[in-house]
N, C-alpha and C positions, 0 to 999 in steps of 0.2 A: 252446625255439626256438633255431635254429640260426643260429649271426655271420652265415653268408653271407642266410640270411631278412633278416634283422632289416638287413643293408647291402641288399638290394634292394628293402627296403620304404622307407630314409631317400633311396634315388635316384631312387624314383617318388613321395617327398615334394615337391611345388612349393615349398616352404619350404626344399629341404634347398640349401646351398650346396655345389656341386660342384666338383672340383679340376679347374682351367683348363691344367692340364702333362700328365694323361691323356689319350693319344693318343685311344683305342678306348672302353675300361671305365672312365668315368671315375667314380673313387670320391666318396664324401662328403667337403668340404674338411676338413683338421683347423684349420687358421691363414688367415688372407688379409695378405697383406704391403701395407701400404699405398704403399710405396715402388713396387715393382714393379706395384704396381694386378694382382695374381693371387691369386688363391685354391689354397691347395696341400693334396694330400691328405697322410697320416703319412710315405708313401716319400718325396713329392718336396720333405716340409720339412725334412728331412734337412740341407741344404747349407744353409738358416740356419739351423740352431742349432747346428754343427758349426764354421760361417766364422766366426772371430770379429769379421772386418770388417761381414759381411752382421749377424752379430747385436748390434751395437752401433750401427752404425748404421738399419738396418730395422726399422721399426717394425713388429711382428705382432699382430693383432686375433683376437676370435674370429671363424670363420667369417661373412662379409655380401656380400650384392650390391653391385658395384663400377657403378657411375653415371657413372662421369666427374666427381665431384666432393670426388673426394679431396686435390685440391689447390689452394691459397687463390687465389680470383679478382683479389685485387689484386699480388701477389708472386709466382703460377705455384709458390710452396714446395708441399713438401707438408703437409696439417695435422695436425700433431700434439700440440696441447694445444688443453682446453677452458677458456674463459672462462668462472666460473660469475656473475661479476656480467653479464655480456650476454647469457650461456645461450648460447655461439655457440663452433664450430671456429675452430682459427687456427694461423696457420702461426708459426712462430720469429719472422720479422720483425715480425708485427704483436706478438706477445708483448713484444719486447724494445725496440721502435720505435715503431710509433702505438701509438692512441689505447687500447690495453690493457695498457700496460707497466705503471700501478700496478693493474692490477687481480687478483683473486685466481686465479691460473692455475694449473691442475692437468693433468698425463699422461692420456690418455683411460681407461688403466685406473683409475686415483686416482679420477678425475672419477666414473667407471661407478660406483666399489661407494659412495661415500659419498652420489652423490645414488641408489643405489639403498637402503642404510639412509637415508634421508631419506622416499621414497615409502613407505615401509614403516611408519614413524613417522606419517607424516599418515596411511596408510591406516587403520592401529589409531586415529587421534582422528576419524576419517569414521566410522569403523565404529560406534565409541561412539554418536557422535552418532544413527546409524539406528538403532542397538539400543534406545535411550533409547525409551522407550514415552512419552513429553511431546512425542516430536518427528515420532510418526505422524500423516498428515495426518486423518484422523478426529478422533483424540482432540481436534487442534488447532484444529481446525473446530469441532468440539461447544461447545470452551471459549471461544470466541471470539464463537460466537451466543448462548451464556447469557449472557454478559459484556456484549455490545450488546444483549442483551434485556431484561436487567434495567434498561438506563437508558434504553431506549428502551419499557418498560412505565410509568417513572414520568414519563416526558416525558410522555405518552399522557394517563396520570391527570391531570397538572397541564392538561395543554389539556382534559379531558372537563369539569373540575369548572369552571376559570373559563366555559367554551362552556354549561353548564348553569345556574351560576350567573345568568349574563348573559340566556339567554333565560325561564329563569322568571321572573326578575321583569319583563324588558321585556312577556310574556306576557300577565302579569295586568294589565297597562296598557294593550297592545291590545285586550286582552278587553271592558274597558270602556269603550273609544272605540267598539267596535264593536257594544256594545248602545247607543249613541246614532244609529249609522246605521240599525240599525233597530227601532230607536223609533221614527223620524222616516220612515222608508219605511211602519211602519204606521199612523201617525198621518195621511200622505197618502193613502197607499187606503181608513182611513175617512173621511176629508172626501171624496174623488173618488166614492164610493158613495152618501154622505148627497144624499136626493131634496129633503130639507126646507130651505129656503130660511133661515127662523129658525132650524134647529138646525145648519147649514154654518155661519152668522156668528157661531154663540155658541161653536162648538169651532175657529175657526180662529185665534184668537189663542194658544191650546195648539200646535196645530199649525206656527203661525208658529213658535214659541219651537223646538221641537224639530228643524226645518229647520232653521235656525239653527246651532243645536248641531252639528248633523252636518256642516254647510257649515265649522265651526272644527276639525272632525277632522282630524290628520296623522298617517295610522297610523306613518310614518316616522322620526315625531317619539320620539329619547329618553323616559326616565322626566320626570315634572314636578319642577321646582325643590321641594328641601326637603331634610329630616332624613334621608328616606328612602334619597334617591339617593347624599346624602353619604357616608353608611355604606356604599352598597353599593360606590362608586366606592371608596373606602379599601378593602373587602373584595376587592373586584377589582385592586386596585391591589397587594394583600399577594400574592393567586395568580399576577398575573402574573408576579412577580419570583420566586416560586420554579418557577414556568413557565420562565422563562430561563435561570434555575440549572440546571434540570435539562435545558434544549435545551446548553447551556455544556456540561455533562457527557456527554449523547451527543454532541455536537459533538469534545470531546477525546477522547474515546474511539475516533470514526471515524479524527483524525489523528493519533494513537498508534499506530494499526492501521498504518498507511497509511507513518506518516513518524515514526519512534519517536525521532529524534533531533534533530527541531526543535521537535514541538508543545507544549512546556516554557515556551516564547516563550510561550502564550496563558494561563499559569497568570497567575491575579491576583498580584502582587508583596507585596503588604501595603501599599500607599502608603498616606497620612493626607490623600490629598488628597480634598476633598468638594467637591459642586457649590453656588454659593450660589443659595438658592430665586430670588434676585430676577433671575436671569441668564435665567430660561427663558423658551422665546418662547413662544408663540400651541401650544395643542394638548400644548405640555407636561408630563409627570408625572413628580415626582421621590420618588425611593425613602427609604422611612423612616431609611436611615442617611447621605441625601443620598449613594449612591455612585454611581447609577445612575439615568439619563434615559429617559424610557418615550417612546414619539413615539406618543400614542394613535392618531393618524389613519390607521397602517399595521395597527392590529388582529392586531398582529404582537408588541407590544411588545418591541421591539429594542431592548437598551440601546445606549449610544454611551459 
């Protein structure tokens, strides 16, 4: 391909910066003088880098679009060093005068190639980072719902087994209040049937009794006072707390997820402080190693 190709393809570039001193044919800039606010092709930069006034003082850039904003807003100077602690253009005065004098100031060329090996530096540790097959979002998805699943499988268990515990036995307690209600419903529709006058008055004291009975039913009603209920309230009382254990674990594990830098706060410390049995109120249960207060009446058992 031929130069003049290859220059009529960079002048119908929108990108290309074109030389502002070409009358007619204006070529592609080679330099842009920030002094002068132009952009010059190869013929017309000639005279700076020839003057050695023009080139010592004239600052020359690669090729860029001139904006009107080549020169510092509060001094009218023009800008020629970059502040890398503010990330900002600045002119001499604010360099050597305000508020950037101790700061680390460098020539825009200086400035250009060292934070260009900088981007180049972070790019290759981005890159890593996407190449890293831990840091696709699949695999990290996948790893994340096994991780909550498996504490949220044994959460599950520990509420299935106390929830099960709890209505089998209250079950077989209703069960049998409830062959007393109807006992007593068919002990009334044989008395309400009996035509005989002597055999109504000889089966109604049966009947009285089992009415009775049913009239003291509360299906609502707990297991009854004893050995039984003891054990099972210990036994329940033992699930519950590893019920919480394991609500405690998916619980950290959602604000691990969530907020990886503070949920460290809800790790138990190791204290030796215990609760004393005699302290608890009305509805209270405390844990076999007194560390932990159960509030039964929330069905919840929430330690405090």
């Amino acid at each position: 391909m031929s130069d003049s190709i290859q220059t009529k393809r960079r002048r119908t570039d929108p990108q290309t910066v074109l030389c502002d001193m070409c009358a007619e044919d204006r070529k592609p800039a080679k330099k842009t003088c920030m002094k002068c606010e132009i952009s010059m092709c190869v013929q017309h930069l000639q005279a700076h880098l020839t003057t050695p006034v023009l080139l010592q003082t004239h600052l020359l850039t690669e090729p860029m679009a001139l904006c009107g904003n080549t020169k510092c807003s509060q001094h009218g100077k023009l800008l020629e060093y970059y502040c890398l602690d503010d990330m900002t253009c600045v002119c001499v005065s604010c360099a050597i005068e305000d508020q950037h004098r101790l700061h680390n100031m460098k020539t825009f060329s200086t400035a250009h190639k060292e934070l260009l090996e900088k981007l180049k530096a972070e790019q290759l540790i981005l890159q890593e980072k996407t190449d890293d097959e831990n840091v696709s979002l699949e695999k990290w998805e996948k790893s994340e719902r096994e991780k909550l699943g498996r504490c949220s499988v044994r959460l599950i268990e520990a509420v299935t087994k106390l929830r099960d515990i709890s209505l089998t036995s209250v079950q077989s307690s209703v069960s049998a209040r409830m062959v007393s209600l109807k006992t007593s419903k068919s002990s009334m529709e044989a008395a309400q049937k009996e035509k005989d006058t002597f055999s109504f008055l000889q089966m109604y004291s049966q009947v009285h009794q089992d009415v009775e009975k049913a009239k003291a039913v509360d299906l609502s009603k707990g297991l009854e006072p004893g050995s039984h209920r003891d054990k099972l309230v210990e036994e329940m009382r033992q699930n519950g707390e590893k019920m919480v254990k394991q609500a405690s674990q998916f619980w950290g594990s959602l604000l691990t997820l969530v907020d990886p830098e503070h949920h460290q706060e809800l790790v138990p410390t190791g204290s030796d402080l215990i609760f004393e049995p005699q302290s608890l109120g009305p509805g209270m249960l405390l844990s076999t190693d007194n560390r932990k207060v159960f509030h039964s009446q929330w069905m919840k058992f929430c330690s405090s």
